[in-house]
N, C-alpha and C positions, 0 to 999 in steps of 0.2 A: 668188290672190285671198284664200283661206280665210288663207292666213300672215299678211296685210298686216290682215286684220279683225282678228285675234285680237294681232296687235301691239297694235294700235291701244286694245285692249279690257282689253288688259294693266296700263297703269297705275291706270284704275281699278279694277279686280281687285282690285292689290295698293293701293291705297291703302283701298279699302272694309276690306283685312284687316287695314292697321294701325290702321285706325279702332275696331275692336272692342276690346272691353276683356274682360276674363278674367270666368268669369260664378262672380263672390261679391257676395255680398249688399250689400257697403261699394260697390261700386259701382253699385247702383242704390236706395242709403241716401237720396236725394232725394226719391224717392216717401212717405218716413214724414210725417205730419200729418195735419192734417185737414182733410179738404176739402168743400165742397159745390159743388151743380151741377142739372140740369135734364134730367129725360130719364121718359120712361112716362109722361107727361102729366102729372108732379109735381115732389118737390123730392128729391135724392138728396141723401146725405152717405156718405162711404167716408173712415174714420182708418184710417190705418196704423200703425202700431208702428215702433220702430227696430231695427235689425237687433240680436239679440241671442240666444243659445244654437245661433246657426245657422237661423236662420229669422228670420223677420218676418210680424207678422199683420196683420188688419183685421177690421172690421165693415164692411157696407152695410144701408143702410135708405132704404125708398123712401115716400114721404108723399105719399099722391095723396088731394087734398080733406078735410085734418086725420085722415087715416088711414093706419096702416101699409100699404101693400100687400104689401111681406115683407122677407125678412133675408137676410142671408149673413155668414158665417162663410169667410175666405180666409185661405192660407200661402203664404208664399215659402220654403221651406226648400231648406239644400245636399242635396243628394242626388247622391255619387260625384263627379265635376268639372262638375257644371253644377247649376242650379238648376228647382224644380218648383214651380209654381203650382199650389195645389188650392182648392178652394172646394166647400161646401155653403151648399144654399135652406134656406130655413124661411118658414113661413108666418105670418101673424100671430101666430096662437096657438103658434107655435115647432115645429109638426109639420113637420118634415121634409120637404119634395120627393123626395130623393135616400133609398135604403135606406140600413140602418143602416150599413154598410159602404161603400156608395158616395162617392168623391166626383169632380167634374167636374174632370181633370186637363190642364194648360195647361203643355206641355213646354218648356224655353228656347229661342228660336232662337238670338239673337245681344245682345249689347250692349253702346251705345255711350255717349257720354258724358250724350247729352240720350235717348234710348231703350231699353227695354227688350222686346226682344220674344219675345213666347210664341207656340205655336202656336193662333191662335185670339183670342188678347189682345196689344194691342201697350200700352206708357204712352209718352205722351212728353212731356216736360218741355217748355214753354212758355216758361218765365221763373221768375224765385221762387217767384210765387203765383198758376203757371196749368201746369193740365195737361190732357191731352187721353187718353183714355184709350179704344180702340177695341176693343170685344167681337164675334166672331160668333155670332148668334142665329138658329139654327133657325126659319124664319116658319108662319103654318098651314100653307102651302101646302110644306112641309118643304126648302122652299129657304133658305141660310143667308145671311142680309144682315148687313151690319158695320156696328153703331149706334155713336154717336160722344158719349163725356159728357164734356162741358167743364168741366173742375173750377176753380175755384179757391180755395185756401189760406185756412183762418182762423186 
């Protein structure tokens, strides 16, 4: 019985493996522009940069009631054969969340031709100019919920 599941379970296996694509930067080069969207009770925008020097960057800015509510500073750089997402806060007045040394790191898992996934951040391409972009956040209550910002393209 165990032979007959795992036959069975086989071709998706290997087709989920040819699905994946090698994790460089050109291939998840579709996430650069700039986007806006809706999330924290405001208006979000997150640009990204185009891959170049072996990384790609961005801003985010959150605008809840003609006000910053805060920033972030993110990278996608190569690091060894896969890639790393990092990110630091900043506050209105650009004070830091994170120590000077710190930042919130987001390891590659896999990706395909419309997704990019981190541990803890997935993107996923929608269309041209629609992306869905999934974070896990820490709640008070220190359990971690996946909030979901539906971007799209300016």
């Amino acid at each position: 019985m165990r032979y007959l599941l795992l036959l069975c379970l086989l071709p998706t296996l290997v087709l989920s493996q040819e699905n994946q694509l090698e994790a460089k930067l050109d291939n998840i080069a579709w996430i650069a522009g700039t986007w806006h969207g809706e999330a924290f009770g405001g208006q979000v925008e997150e640009i990204w940069s185009e891959p170049s020097g072996g990384s790609m960057m961005a801003t985010f800015k959150l605008v809840v009631e003609g006000q910053v509510g805060f920033y972030e500073i993110e990278i996608i750089r190569e690091v060894g054969n896969t890639l790393l997402l990092q990110l630091k806060h900043f506050k209105a007045n650009l004070k830091g969340w994170e120590t000077k040394d710190e930042t919130v790191d987001f390891p590659l898992e896999y990706i395909t031709k419309d997704k990019a996934v981190f541990e803890g951040m997935i993107f996923e391409r929608i269309g041209e100019s629609k992306m869905n972009v999934y974070v896990d956040v820490k709640n008070d209550n220190g359990e971690i919920e996946e909030l979901k910002f539906e971007y799209t393209r300016q």
